[in-house]
N, C-alpha and C positions, 0 to 999 in steps of 0.2 A: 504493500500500500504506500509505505513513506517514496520507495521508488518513483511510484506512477505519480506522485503529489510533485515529485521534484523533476519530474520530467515535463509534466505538465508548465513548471515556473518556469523551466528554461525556454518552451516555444512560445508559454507569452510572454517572456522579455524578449527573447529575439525578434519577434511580432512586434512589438513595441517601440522598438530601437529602429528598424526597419521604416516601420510608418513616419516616427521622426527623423531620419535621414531624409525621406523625402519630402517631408512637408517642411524643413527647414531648408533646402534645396543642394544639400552634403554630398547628392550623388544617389543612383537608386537602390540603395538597401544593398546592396549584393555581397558585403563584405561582413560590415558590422553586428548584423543578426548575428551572426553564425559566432562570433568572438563572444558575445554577449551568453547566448545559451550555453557555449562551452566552458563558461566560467562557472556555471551555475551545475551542470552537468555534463563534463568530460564527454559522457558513452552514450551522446544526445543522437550525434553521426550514426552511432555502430545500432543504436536500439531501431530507430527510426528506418535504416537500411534495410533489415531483417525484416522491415512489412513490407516491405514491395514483392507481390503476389510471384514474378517474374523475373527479379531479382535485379542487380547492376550489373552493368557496363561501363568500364574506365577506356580512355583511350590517352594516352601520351606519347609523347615524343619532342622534338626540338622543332623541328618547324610540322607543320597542317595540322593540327589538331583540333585547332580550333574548328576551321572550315571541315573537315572530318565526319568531328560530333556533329555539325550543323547539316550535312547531308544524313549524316546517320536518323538524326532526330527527325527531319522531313519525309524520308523514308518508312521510317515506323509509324509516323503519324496518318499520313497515306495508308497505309497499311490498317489502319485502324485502332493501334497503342494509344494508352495515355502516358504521355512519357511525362518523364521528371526531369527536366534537364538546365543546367548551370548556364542558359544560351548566353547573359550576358558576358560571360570567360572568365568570371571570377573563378581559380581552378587552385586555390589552396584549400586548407580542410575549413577555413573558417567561411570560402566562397561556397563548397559545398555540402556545409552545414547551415548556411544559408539559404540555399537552393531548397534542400528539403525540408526547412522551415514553413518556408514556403507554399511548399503542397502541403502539410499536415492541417488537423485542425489540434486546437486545444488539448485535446484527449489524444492526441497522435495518431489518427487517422489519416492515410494518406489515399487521396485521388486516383493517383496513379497507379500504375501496374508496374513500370518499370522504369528504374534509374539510369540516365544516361551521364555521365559525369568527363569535361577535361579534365586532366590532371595536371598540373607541376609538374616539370622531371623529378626534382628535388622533393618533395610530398607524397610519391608513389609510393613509395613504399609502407609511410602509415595509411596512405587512402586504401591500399589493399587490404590492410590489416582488419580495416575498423567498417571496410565495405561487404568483403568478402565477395567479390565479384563473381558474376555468372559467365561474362565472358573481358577478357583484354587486348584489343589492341594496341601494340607498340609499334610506330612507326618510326622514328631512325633518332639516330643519334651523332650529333656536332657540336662542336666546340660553342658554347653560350653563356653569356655573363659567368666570365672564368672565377671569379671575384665571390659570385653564390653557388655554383656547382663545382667546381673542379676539372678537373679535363674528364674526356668522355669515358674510360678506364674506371673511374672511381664512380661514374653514375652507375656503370654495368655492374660494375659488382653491386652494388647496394639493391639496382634491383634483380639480379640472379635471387639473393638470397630472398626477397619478397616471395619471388614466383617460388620459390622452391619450397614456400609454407602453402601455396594452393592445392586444394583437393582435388580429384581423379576427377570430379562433378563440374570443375572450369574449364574453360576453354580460351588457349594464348593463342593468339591469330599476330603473327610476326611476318614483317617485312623480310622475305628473302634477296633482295637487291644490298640489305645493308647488313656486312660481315657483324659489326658490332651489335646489334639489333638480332639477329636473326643468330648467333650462337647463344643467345640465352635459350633458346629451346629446349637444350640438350637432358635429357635426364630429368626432366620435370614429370612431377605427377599429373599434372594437366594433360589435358586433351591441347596437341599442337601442331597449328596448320599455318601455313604460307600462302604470301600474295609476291606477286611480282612483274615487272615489265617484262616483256619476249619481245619486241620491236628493237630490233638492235640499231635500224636507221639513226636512232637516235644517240648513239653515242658520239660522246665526244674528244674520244684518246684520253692524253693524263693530264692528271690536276695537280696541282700544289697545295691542295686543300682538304687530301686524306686525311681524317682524325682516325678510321681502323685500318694502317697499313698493315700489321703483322695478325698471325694468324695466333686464335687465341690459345691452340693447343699446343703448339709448336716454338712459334715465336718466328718462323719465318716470314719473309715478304708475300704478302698473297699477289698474284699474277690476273692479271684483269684482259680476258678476251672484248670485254665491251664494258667504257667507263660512259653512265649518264653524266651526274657531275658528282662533284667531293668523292667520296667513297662508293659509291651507288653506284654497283653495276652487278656483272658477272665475274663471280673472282674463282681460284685456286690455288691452295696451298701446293708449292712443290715439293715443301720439306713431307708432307705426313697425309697429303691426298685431300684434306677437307675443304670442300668444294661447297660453292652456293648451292643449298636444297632444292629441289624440285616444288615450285609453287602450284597448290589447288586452285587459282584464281590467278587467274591471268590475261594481264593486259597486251593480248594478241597484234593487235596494229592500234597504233594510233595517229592522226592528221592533225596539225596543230595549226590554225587560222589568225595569225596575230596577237593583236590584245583583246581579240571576240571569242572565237570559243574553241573548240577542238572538238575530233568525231574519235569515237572508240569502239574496238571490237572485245568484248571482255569473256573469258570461257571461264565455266567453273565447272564442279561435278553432274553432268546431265543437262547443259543448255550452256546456254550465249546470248550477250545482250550484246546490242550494236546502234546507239545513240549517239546527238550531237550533245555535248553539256555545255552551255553557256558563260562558260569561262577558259579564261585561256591560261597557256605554261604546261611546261611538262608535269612539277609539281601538283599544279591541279589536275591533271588527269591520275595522277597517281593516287590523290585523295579520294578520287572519287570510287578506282579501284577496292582500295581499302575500306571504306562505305559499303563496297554493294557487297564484300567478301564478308564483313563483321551483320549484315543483314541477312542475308542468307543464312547463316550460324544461328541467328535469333529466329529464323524460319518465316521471314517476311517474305512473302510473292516475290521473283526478279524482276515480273514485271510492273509491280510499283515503284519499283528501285528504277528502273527505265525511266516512268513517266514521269518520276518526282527530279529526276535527276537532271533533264531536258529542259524544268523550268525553275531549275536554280539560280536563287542567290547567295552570295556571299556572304561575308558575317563582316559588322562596322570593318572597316579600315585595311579589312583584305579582299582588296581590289575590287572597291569599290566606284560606283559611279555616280556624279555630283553634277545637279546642273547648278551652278554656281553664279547665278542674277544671269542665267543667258548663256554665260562660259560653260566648259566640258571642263569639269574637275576629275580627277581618276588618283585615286589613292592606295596605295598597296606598299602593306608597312614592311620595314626590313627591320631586321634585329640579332644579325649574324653574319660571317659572311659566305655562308653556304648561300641561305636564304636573299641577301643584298643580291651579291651573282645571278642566280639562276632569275631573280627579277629585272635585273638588266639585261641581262641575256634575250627573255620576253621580248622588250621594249625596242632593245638594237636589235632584234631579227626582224620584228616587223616595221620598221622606220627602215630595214634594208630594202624588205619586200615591196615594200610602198614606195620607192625612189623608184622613176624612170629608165628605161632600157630603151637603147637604140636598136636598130634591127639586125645588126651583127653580135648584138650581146642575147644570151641565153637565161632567164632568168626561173629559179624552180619557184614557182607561184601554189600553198596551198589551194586549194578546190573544193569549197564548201559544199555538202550537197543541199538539196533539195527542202532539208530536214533543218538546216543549220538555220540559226538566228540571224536575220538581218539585222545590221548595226540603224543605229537610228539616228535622225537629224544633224542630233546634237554629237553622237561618239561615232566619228569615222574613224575609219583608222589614218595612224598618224603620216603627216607626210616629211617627206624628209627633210630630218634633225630634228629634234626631242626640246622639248621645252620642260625643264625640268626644276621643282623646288623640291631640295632636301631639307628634311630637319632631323640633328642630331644631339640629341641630350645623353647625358648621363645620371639620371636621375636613380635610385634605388632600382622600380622597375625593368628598368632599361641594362643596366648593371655597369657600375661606375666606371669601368675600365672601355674605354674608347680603342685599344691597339686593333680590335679588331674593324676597323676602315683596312687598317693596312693588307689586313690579309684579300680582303670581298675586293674583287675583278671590277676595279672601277676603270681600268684600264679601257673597256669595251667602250666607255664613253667619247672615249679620243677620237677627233670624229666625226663622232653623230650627235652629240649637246650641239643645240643651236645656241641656248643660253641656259646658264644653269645657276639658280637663287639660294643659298644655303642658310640656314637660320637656326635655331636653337642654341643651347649653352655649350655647344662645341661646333660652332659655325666656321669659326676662325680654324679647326682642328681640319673639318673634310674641305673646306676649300684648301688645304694647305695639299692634301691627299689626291684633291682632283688636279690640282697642278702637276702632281708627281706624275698623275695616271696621264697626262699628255693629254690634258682638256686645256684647250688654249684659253688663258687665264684671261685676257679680253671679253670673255665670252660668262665669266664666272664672277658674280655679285653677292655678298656677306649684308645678311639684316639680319640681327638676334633677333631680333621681336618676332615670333610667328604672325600675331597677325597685321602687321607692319608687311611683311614679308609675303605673307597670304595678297595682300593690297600691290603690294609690286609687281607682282609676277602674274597677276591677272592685269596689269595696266598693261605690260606691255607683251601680253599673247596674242602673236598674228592673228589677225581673223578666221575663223573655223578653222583653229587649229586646238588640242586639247594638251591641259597643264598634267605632267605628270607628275603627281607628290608623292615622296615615297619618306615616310618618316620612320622614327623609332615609335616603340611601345608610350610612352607616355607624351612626346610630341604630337602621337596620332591623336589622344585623349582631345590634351589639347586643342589641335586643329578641329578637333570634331566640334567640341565644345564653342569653338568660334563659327560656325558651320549654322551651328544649334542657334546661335544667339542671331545671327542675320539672317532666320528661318528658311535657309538652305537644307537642313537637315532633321534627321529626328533624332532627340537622345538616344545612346547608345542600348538604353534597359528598354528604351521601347520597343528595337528593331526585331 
């Protein structure tokens, strides 16, 4: 009885605390509930998880996860789930003691049927604990705010030993493209299965950007028949023969159509889905892989996975699109430099594609079909040279150590910036980085003030041409926030 009495206090203070974040205008609840209840009751998370009829779903990793869950949670809901999920990215225990605050009533009754939850790199291993999940996807792991994690080595182990407290009744659905990622399988009592790319067009030779070059059993170099980017590809040990697994879901061919969207042929066990998704990058086609592979698993239809996934959006600030008084805003945060790379990379292939050929030049032109989204008025694609504002903080969220500009391929910019705007509390830091990278410094303008810097670089964007802003984690806030305020946009807890 004393139990249920103090379980009860913790979801109406967290309720409480909640409603006051938002009516004093703090931001929406997403954080503070969940600090609040766990003060009062610790095992508020672990009590509350155990009633969800169908259980949880974690998904981590260092970059997609976000967008991930947000297809995963579309999917299910299509499907006809009532999910519980953390959409605004709060993804520590206090954001996902939040969340399920939020579904309960008073008496701890929850709505829903099942828990979908992002996770922290760094918090996976108590969110497993105190969740006890039904199923986990892990999607890769890279070097990220070195400062709160450590290097990638020291996240695996931490969570080897997580997984390795799960029961026969889980199921780990692991990226096989990433050596670091996909050897935690080994030896787990879990049910353990594989996603991966099979389109090799897409490789890109080597990188300088491996975080799992050596092999884990071994310690040799692992040998890469086809590198996507950083570590992500097809690898093999030659010291001891350990070889990327054989993936049950797989991304058979994929078409990638600029910054619009991309066509994908997906096989798993017993069928094939072959849709356009409304987002572009390699990355997001890989997300979206992983979505219909962690669906399936939960025994969702493929083909709601198809039609939900045709008319997706994105999640705030990852690659997003903004009509901005008239202007084409396009937002797509970076916060690594796996993730920075492979987002320039996007940008400069299709500002390549979009530049003119005379008739003795040969150009490979994606081929949208029939099924693909047309872009609209306002978001064409871009034509050639990029009009771009960065902003770079180092804020706690962000993770204070800035070295990583150095490492992310800003090289690719050399070029293709027509002009490029940099702002936040290390402005002065990445125009110093885009000079290096052979961005002709003419071309490259410093405003701390975001939105000072928001105002500049909409004054002076060509005509129907579109601003690409690609910020940090709490820059994006930020900007969003200035967005919110010139009612260009919607809060982020409403999206």
């Amino acid at each position: 009885m004393f139990e249920d009495i103090r379980l009860s206090a913790a979801i109406a203070a967290g309720k409480a605390a909640g409603l006051a974040s938002r009516v004093l205008g703090r931001g929406g609840g997403t954080t503070l509930p969940g600090v609040v209840a766990r003060r009062l009751d610790p095992s508020v998370l672990r009590r509350l998880a155990t009633r969800l009829p169908d259980g949880t779903v974690i998904v981590a990793g260092t970059n997609g996860k976000t967008t991930t869950t947000r297809m995963l949670a579309s999917i299910l809901e299509v499907d006809g789930r009532r999910v519980l999920h953390n959409r605004a990215g709060a993804n520590l225990l206090s954001g996902l003691t939040s969340t399920v605050l939020d579904g309960a009533s008073l008496r701890g009754k929850l709505g829903a049927q099942i828990g979908l939850f992002e996770t922290d790199e760094a918090a996976l291993p108590d969110v497993l604990g105190e969740t006890l999940p039904r199923l986990v996807l892990l999607h890769n792991l890279f070097r990220d705010q070195l400062d709160r994690y450590g290097e990638v080595d020291t996240i695996a182990r931490k969570w080897r030993v997580a997984l390795e407290q799960l029961p026969a009744t889980s199921t780990v659905l692991l990226n096989a493209d990433d050596p670091a990622t996909a050897d935690l399988g080994m030896g787990l009592r879990a049910q353990v299965q594989y996603y991966g790319l099979e389109d090799t067009r897409h490789g890109g030779g080597a990188t300088n950007m491996a975080d799992s070059q050596f092999c884990q059993r071994c310690g040799a170099p692992y040998h890469y028949s086809t590198t996507f980017y950083a570590h992500i590809g097809h690898y093999t040990c030659p010291g001891c023969g350990h070889s990327r697994p054989a993936p049950q879901f797989r991304l058979e061919r994929l078409e990638l159509d600029g910054t619009q969207a991309s066509r994908l042929l997906i096989t798993y066990p017993g069928g094939a889905l072959d849709f356009t998704l409304p987002l572009p990058g390699l990355y997001n086609a890989l997300n979206a892989l992983a979505a219909i592979a962690a669906t399936i698993k939960l025994g969702a239809k493929p083909a709601a996975a198809r039609n939900t996934l045709e008319r997706f959006s994105a999640a705030f600030g990852r690659i997003e699109r903004i009509d901005a008084g008239g202007q084409p805003l396009f937002i797509a945060l970076i916060k690594n430099p796996v993730g920075a790379s492979e987002t320039v990379r996007m940008l400069t292939q299709a500002s390549a594609v979009a530049q003119p050929t005379t008739d003795d030049q040969s150009t490979i032109r994606p081929q949208p079909s029939a099924l693909s989204p047309q872009p609209s008025a306002l978001f064409q694609p871009p034509a050639p040279g990029l009009d771009l504002l960065i902003a770079i903080n180092d804020r706690h969220a962000d993770g204070t150590d800035v070295s990583w500009l150095w490492d992310a391929d800003f090289e690719q910019l050399a070029g293709s910036a027509r002009q490029v705007l940099v702002s936040g509390t290390r402005a002065e830091d990445m125009a110093l980085r885009l000079k290096y990278a052979g961005v002709d410094p003419t071309r490259i303008g410093v405003e701390p003030t975001l939105a000072a810097a928001l105002d500049q670089a909409l004054a002076q964007l060509p005509a129907d041409q579109t601003l690409y802003t690609l910020p940090t984690y709490t820059a994006m806030l930020e900007l969003r926030q200035e967005l919110v305020r010139r009612g260009w946009a919607r809060p982020f807890w409403e999206d």
